[in-house]
GUVO-931146 format. One record per atom (N, C-alpha, C, O): residue in three letters; x, y, z; atom name; residue number from 1. Coordinates in nm, 4 decimals. Example, Ala and Ser with C-alpha at 12.3 -4.5 7.8 and 13.67 -1.06 7.14 Angstrom:
2
   residuo         px         py         pz   atomo   num
       ALA     1.3190    -0.5690     0.7800       N     1
       ALA     1.2300    -0.4500     0.7800      CA     1
       ALA     1.3200    -0.3300     0.7800       C     1
       ALA     1.4236    -0.3319     0.8465       O     1
       SER     1.2850    -0.2250     0.7080       N     2
       SER     1.3670    -0.1060     0.7140      CA     2
       SER     1.2900     0.0030     0.7870       C     2
       SER     1.3409     0.1138     0.8039       O     2
END
This chain:
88
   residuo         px         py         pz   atomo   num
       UNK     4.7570    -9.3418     6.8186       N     1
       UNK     4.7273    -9.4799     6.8525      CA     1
       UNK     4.7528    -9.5007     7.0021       C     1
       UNK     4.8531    -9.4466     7.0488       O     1
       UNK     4.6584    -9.5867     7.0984       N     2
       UNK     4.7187    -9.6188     7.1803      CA     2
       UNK     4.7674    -9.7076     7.2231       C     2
       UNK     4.7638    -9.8139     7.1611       O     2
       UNK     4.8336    -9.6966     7.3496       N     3
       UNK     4.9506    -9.7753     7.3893      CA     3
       UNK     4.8633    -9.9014     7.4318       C     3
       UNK     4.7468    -9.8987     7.4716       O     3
       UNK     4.9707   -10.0468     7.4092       N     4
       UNK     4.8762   -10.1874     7.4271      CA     4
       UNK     4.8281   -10.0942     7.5697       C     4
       UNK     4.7177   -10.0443     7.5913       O     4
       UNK     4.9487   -10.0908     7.6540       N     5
       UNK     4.8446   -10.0796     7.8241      CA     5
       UNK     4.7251   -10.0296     7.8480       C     5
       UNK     4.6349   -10.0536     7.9282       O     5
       UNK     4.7551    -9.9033     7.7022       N     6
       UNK     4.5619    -9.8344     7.7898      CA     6
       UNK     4.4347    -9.9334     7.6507       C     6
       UNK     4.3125    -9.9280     7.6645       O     6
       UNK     4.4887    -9.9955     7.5568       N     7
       UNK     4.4333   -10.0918     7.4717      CA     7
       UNK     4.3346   -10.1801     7.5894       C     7
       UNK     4.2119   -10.1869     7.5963       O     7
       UNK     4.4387   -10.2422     7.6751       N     8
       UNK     4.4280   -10.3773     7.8114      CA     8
       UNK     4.3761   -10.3301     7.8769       C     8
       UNK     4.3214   -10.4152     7.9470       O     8
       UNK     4.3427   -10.2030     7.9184       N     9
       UNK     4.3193   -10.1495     8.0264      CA     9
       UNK     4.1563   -10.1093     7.9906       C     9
       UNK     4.0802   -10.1097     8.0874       O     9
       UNK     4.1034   -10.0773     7.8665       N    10
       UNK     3.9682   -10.0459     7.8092      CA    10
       UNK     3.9370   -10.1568     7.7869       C    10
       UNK     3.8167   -10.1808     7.7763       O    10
       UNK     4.0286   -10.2576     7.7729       N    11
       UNK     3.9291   -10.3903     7.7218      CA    11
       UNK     3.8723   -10.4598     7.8258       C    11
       UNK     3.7640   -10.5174     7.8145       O    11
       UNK     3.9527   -10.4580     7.9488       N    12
       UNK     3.9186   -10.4918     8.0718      CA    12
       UNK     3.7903   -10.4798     8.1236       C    12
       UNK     3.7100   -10.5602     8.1709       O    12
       UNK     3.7901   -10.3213     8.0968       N    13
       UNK     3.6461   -10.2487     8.1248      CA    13
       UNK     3.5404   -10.2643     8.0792       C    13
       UNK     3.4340   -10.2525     8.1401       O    13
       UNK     3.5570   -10.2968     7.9506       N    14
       UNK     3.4689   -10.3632     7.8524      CA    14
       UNK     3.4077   -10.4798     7.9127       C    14
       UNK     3.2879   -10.4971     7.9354       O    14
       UNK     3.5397   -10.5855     7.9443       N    15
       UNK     3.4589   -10.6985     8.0009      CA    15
       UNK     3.3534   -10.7135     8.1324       C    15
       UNK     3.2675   -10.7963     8.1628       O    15
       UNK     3.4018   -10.5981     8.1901       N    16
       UNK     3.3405   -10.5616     8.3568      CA    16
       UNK     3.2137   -10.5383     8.2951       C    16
       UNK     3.1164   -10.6115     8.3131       O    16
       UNK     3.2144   -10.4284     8.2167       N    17
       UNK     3.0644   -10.4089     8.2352      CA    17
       UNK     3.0101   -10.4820     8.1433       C    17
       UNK     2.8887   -10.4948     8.1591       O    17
       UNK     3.0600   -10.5423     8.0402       N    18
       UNK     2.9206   -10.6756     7.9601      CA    18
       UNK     2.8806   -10.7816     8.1070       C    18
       UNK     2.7660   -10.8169     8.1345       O    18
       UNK     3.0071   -10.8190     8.1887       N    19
       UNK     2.9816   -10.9016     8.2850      CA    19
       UNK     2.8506   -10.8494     8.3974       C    19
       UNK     2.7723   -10.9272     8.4520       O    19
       UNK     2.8515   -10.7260     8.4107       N    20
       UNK     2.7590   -10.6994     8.4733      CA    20
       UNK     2.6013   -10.7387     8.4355       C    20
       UNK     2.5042   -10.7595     8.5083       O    20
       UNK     2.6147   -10.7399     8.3137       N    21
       UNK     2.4903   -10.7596     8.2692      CA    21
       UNK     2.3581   -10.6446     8.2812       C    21
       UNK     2.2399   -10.6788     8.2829       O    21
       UNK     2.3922   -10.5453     8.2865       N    22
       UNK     2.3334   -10.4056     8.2702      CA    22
       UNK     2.2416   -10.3603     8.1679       C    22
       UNK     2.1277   -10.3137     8.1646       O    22
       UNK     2.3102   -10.3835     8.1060       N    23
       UNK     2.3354   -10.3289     7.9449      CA    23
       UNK     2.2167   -10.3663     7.8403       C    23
       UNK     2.1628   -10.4606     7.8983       O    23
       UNK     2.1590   -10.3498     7.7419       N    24
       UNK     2.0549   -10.3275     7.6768      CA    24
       UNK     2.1236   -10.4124     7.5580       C    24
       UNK     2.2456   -10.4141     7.5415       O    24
       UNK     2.0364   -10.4790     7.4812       N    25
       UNK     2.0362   -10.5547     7.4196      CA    25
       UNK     2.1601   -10.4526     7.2694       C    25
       UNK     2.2636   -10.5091     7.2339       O    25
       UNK     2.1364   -10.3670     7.2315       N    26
       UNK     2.2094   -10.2996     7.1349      CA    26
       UNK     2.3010   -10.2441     7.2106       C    26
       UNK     2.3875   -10.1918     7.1403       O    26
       UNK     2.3241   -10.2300     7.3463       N    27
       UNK     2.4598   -10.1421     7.4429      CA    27
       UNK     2.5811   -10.2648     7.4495       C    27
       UNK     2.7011   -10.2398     7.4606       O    27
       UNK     2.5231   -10.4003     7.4402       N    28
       UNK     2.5876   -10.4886     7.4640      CA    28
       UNK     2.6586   -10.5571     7.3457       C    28
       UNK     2.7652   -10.6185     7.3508       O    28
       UNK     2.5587   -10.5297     7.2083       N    29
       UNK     2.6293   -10.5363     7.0963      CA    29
       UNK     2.7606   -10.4532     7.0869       C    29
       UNK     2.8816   -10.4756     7.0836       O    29
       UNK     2.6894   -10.3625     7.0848       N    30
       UNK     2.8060   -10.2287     7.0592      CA    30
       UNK     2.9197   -10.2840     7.1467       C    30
       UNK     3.0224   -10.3379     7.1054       O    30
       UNK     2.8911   -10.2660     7.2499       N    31
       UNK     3.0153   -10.3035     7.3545      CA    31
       UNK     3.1445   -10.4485     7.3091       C    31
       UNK     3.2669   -10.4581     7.3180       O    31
       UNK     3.0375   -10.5364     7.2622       N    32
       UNK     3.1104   -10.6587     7.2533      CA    32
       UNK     3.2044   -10.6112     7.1046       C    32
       UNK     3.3227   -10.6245     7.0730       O    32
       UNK     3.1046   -10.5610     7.0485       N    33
       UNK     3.2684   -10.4930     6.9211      CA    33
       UNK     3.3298   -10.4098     6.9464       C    33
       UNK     3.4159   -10.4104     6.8585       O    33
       UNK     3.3517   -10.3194     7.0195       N    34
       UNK     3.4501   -10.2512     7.0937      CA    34
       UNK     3.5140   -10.3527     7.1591       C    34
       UNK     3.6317   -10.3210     7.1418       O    34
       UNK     3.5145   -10.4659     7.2303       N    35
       UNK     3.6037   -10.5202     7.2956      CA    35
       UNK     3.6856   -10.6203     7.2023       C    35
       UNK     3.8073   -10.6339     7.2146       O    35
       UNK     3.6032   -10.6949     7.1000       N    36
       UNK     3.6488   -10.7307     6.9612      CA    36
       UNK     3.7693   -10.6268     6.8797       C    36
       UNK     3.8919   -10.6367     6.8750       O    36
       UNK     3.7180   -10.5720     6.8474       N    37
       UNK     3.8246   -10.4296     6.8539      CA    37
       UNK     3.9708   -10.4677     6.9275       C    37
       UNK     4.0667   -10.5289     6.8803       O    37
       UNK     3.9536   -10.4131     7.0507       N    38
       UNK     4.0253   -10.4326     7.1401      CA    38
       UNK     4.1230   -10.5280     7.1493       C    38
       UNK     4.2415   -10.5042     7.1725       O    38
       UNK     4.0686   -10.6491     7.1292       N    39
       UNK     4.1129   -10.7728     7.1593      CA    39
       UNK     4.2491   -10.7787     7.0328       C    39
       UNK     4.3708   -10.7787     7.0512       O    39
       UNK     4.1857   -10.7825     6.9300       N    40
       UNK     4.2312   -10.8035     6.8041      CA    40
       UNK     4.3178   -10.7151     6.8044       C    40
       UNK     4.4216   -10.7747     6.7757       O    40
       UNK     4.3528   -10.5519     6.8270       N    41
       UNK     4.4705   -10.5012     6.8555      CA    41
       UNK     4.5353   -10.5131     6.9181       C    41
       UNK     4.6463   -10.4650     6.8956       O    41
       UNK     4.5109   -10.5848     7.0384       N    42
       UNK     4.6133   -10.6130     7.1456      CA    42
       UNK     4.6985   -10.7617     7.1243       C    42
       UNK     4.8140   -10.7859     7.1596       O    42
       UNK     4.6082   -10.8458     7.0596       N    43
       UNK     4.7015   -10.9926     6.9967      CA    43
       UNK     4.8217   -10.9259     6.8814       C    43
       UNK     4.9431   -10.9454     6.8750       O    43
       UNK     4.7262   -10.8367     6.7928       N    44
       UNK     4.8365   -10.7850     6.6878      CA    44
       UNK     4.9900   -10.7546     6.7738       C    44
       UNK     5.0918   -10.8213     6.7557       O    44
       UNK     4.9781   -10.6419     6.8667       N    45
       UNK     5.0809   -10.5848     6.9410      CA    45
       UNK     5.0969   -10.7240     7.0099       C    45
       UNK     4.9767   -10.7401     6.9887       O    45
       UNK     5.1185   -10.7925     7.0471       N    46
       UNK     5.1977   -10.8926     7.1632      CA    46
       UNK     5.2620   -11.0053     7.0246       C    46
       UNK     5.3652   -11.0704     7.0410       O    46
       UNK     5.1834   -11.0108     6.8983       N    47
       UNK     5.2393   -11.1000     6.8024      CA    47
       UNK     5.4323   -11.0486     6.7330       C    47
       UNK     5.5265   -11.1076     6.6801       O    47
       UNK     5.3891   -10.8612     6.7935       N    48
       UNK     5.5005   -10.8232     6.6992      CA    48
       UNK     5.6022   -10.8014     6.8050       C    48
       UNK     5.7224   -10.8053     6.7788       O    48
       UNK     5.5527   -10.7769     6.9329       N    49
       UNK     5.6560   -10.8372     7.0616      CA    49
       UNK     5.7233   -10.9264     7.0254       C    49
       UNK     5.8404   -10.9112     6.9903       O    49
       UNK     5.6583   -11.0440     7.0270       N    50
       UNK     5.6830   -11.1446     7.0467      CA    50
       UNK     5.7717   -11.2385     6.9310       C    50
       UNK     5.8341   -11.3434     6.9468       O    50
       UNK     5.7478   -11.1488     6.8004       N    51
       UNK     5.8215   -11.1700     6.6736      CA    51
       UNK     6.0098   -11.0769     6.7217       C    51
       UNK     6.1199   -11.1014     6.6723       O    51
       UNK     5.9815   -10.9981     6.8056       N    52
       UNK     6.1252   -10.9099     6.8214      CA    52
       UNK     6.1788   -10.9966     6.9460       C    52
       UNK     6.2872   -10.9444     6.9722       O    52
       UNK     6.1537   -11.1220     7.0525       N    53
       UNK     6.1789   -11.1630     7.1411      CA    53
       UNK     6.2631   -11.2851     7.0640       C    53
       UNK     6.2166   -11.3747     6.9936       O    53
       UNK     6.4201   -11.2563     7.1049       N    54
       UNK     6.4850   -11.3650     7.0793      CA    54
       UNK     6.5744   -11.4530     7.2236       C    54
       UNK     6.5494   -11.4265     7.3412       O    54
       UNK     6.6558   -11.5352     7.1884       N    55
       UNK     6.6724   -11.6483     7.3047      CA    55
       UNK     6.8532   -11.6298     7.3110       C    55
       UNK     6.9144   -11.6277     7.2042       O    55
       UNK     6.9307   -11.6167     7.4476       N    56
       UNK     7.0217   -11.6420     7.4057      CA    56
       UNK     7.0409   -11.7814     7.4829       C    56
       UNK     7.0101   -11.8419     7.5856       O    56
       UNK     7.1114   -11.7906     7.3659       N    57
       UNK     7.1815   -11.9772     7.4043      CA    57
       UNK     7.3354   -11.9671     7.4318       C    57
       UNK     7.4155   -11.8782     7.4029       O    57
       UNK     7.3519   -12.0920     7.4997       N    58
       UNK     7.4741   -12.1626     7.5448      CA    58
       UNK     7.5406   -12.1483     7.4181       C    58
       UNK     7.4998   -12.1965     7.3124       O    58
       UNK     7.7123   -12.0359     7.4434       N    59
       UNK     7.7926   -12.1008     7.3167      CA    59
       UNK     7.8111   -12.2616     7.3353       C    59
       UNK     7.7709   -12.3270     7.4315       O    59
       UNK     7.8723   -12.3044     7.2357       N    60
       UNK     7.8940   -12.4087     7.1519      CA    60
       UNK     8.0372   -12.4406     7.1694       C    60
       UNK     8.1143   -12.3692     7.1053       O    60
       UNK     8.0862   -12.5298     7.2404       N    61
       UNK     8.2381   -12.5629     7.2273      CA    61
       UNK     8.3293   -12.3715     7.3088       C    61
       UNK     8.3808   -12.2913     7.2309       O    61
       UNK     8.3271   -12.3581     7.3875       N    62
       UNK     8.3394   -12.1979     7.4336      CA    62
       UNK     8.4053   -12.0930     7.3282       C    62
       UNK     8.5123   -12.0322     7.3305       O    62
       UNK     8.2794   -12.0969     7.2184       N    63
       UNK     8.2616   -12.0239     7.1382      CA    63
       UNK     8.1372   -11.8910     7.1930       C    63
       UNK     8.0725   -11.8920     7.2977       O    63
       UNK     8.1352   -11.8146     7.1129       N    64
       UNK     8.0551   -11.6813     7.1834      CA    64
       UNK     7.9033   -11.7527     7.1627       C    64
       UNK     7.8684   -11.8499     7.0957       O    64
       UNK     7.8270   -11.6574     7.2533       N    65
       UNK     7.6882   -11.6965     7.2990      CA    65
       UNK     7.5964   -11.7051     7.1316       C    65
       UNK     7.6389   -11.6380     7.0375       O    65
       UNK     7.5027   -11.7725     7.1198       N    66
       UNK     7.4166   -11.7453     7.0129      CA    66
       UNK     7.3091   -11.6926     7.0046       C    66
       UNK     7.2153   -11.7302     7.0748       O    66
       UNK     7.2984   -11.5956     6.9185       N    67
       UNK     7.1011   -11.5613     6.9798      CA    67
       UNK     7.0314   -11.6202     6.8600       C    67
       UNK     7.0937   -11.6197     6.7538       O    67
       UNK     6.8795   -11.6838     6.8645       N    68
       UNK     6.8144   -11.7250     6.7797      CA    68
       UNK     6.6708   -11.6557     6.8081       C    68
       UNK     6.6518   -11.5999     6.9162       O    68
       UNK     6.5863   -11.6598     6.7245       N    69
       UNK     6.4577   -11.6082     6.7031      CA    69
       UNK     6.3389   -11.6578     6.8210       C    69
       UNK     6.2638   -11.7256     6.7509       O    69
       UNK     6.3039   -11.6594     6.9072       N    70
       UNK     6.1965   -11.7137     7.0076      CA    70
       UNK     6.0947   -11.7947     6.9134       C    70
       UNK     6.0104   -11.7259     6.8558       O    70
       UNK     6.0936   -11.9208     6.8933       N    71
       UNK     5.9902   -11.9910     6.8541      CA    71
       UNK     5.8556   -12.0671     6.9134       C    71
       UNK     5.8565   -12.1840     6.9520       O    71
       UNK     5.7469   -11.9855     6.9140       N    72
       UNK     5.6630   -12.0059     7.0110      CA    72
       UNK     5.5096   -12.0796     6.9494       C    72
       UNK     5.4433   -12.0011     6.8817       O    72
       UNK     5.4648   -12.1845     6.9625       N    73
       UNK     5.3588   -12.2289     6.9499      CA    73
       UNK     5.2086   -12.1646     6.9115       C    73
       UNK     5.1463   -12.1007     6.9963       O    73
       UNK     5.1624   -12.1841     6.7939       N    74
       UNK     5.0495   -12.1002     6.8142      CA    74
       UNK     4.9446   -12.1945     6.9082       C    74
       UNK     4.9368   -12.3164     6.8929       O    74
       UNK     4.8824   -12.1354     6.9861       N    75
       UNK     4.8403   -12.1691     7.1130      CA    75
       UNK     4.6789   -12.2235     7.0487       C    75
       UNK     4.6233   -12.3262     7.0878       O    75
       UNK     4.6366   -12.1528     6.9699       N    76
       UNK     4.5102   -12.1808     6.9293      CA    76
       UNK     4.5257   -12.2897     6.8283       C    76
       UNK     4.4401   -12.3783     6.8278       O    76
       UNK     4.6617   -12.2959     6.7102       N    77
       UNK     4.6760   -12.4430     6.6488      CA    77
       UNK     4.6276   -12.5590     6.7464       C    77
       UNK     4.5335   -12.6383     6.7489       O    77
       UNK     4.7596   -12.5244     6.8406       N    78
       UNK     4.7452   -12.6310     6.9446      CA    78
       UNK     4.6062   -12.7147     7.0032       C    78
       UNK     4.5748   -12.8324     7.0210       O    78
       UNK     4.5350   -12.5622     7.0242       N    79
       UNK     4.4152   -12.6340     7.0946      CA    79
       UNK     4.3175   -12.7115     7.0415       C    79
       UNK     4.2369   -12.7854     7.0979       O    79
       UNK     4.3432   -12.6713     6.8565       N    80
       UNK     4.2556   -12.7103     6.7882      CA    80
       UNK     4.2835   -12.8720     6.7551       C    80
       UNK     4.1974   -12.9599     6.7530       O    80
       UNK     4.4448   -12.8899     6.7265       N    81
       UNK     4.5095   -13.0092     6.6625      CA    81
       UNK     4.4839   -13.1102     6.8279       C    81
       UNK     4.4967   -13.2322     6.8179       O    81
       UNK     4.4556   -13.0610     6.9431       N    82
       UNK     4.4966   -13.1792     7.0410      CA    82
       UNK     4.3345   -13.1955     7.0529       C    82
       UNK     4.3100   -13.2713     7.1467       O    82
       UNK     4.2050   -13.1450     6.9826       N    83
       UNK     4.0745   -13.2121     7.0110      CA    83
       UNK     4.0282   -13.2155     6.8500       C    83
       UNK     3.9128   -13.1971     6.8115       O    83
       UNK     4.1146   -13.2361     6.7861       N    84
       UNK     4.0447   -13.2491     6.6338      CA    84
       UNK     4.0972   -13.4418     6.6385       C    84
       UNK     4.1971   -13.4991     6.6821       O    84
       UNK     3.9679   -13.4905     6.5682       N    85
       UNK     3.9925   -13.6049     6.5431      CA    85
       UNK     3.9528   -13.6347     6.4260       C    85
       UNK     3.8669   -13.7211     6.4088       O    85
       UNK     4.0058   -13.5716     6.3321       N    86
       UNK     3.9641   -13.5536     6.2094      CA    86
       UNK     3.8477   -13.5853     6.0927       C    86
       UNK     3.8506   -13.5778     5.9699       O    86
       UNK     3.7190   -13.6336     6.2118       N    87
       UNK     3.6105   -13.6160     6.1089      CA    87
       UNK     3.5156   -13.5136     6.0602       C    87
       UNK     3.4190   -13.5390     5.9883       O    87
       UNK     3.5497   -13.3924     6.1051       N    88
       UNK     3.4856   -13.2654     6.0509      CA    88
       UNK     3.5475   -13.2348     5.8872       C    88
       UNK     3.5088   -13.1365     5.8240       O    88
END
């Protein structure tokens, strides 16, 4: 398997050259699911980062430090709940 970096690093490339606009109507398919691909393994890996990223906090009364779990927003809820106006 590879590592997210060379994951980020092909997907990149991916985007360069669809951006170029080169590419043949089936080169560009292909391409865009390879970067689909891509994409989707690299959210997986930063989700399970990001599940092992915890916070330390201020003890409590100078009691020892606390660590808790990093609780982070799903970003795409977000975007959806701050332009949904619920008539769909």
């Amino acid at each position: 398997m590879a590592s997210f970096e060379d994951q980020l690093a092909e997907l990149e490339k991916v985007v360069e050259r669809l951006e170029r606009g080169e590419l043949s109507l089936e080169e560009n398919v292909s391409l865009f699911e390879r970067g689909m691909h891509l994409s989707h393994a690299c959210k997986q890996e930063l989700d399970r980062a990001e599940s092992r990223i915890q916070v330390l906090l201020d003890p409590k009364e100078d009691g020892p430090h606390r660590v808790e779990d990093l609780q982070v927003e799903d970003e795409d809820e977000s975007y959806e709940n701050e332009y949904d106006d619920g008539r769909l």
